[in-house]
Residue, then its C-alpha position, 0 to 999 in steps of 0.5 A: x496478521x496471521x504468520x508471515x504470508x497473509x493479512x486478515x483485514x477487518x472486513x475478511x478479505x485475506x492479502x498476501x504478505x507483499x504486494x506489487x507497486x506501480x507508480x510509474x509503470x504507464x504504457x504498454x512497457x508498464x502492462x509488461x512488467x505488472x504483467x510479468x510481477x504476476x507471472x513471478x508470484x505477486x497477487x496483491x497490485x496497487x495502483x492510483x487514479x492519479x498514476x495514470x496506469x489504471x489501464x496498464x493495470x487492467x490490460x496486464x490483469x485481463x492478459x496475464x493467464x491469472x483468474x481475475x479472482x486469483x487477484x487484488x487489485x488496488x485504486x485510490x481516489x484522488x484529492x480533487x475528486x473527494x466530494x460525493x457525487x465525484x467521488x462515485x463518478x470518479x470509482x465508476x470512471x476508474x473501473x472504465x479505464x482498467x476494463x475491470x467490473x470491480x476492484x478488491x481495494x479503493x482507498x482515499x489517497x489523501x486527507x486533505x484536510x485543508x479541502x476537508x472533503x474527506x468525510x464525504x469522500x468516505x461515505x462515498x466509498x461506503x456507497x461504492x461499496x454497497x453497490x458492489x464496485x469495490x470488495x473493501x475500502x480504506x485510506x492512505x496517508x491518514x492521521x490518527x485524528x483523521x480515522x478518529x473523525x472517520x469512525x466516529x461520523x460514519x461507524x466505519x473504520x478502514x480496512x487499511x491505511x497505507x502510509x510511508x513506512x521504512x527504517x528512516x520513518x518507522x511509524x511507531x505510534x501510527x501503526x499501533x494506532x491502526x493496530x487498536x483499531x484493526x486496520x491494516x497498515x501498508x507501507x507505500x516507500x518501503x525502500x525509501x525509494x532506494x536512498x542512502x538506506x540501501x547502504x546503512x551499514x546498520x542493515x548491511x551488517x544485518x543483511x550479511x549475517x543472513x545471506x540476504x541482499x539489504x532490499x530483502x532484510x528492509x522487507x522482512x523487517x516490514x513482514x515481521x512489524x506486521x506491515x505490508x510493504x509493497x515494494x516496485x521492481x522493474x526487472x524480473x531479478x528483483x520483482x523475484x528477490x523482493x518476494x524471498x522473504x519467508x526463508x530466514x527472520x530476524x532477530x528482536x535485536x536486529x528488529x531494534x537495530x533497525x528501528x533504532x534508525x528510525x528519525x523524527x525528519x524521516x519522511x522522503x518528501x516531507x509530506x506530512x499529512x496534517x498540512x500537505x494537500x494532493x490533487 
């Protein structure tokens, strides 16, 4: 990470502090608020084959009145499609649905290593890549020992990984695995999904000290680790308080406060890569 408002991955492709989510966002209502996320100032916008948006997603990119090249969209492979060939044919039918000749990111949305696809899976994303119809590809959800076997059978390494990532499950040793191996971690569930998080009084005490609500210091947190968060939000308030960031910072003993409530359980769904399996 540059300073506080752009990432450089491995690759030269620059990304915003913060990007947008999108899970959840279908329809035409969905295309709305992914189109009015952009109008407020988000540029990075992260999407998922198996979210079923993708087409939300490119009609709010194509109406929005932004460059398509002012933009960096984001789409996952899901488990199911992790052989080669579908794998390929999955990219080409992703970028069908969104109307898009190409997207900024593709990643592989999980392991699996039960399927044990995920090598191939990767050698196809190699390959989309060569072909031109993704500008950089990386990963989500990936165990050290998962980017170590990436690495060593192809010789290339992600330019991101995107995990769950929050005060509650801070990641410590993942994350400074992906920082020795130049990759970029990104924070899916940066707000634990609303939970109790939003009233720790750890980081409420924080929050009040700075004149910030608890969203934007969680997100700050993110921003000063060095990860990208990217937080959903519906309403115009929001979607602007979440990009607020860069106008105050935090101590290194609030970041240790907050750290601190980091726990072994943390996970919101119980979702450990090494033994859960997405389809």
């Amino acid at each position: 990470m540059e300073n506080d408002f752009t990432f450089t991955l491995n690759d030269g492709l620059v990304l915003p502090a913060v990007g947008f989510g999108t899970y959840g966002l279908n329809g035409r209502n969905g295309a709305e608020v992914i189109k009015k996320a952009v109008h407020n100032g988000y540029r990075l916008l992260d999407s998922a084959f198996n979210y079923e948006n993708e087409g939300a997603l490119g009609a709010a990119v194509r109406d929005c009145g932004i460059p398509r090249a002012d933009l960096l969209v984001t789409s996952k492979l899901p488990g199911r499609h992790q052989a080669y060939k579908e794998a390929l044919y999955t990219v080409e039918e992703s970028l069908f649905r969104a109307g898009l000749d190409y997207y900024d990111l593709y990643l592989i949305h999980w392991p699996n290593p039960r399927e044990d696809l995920y090598v191939e899976a990767w050698q196809a994303l190699i390959e989309a890549k060569k072909r031109g119809m993704v500008r950089s590809i990386g990963v989500c959800n990936f165990l050290p020992e998962h980017l170590d076997r990436l690495m060593k059978e192809t010789g290339t390494a992600p330019v991101i990984n995107q995990v769950e990532l929050h005060p509650y499950f801070n990641q410590e040793t993942q994350h400074a695995f992906d920082k020795e191996h130049h990759i970029a971690t990104e924070a899916w569930s940066p707000l634990g999904r609303a939970s109790q998080m939003m009233n720790d009084p750890v980081i409420t005490e924080i929050a009040e000290a700075h004149g910030k609500t608890v969203t934007q210091t969680i997100l700050r947190w993110h921003v000063q680790l060095g990860v990208l968060p990217i937080p959903k939000a519906a309403s115009d308030e929001h979607q602007k308080e979440n990009l607020d960031l860069f106008n105050f910072a935090l101590s290194e003993e609030e970041m240790k406060k907050i750290n601190s409530l980091t726990r072994e359980d943390g996970r919101t769904f119980n979702q450990d890569p090494a033994v859960y399996e997405e389809f």
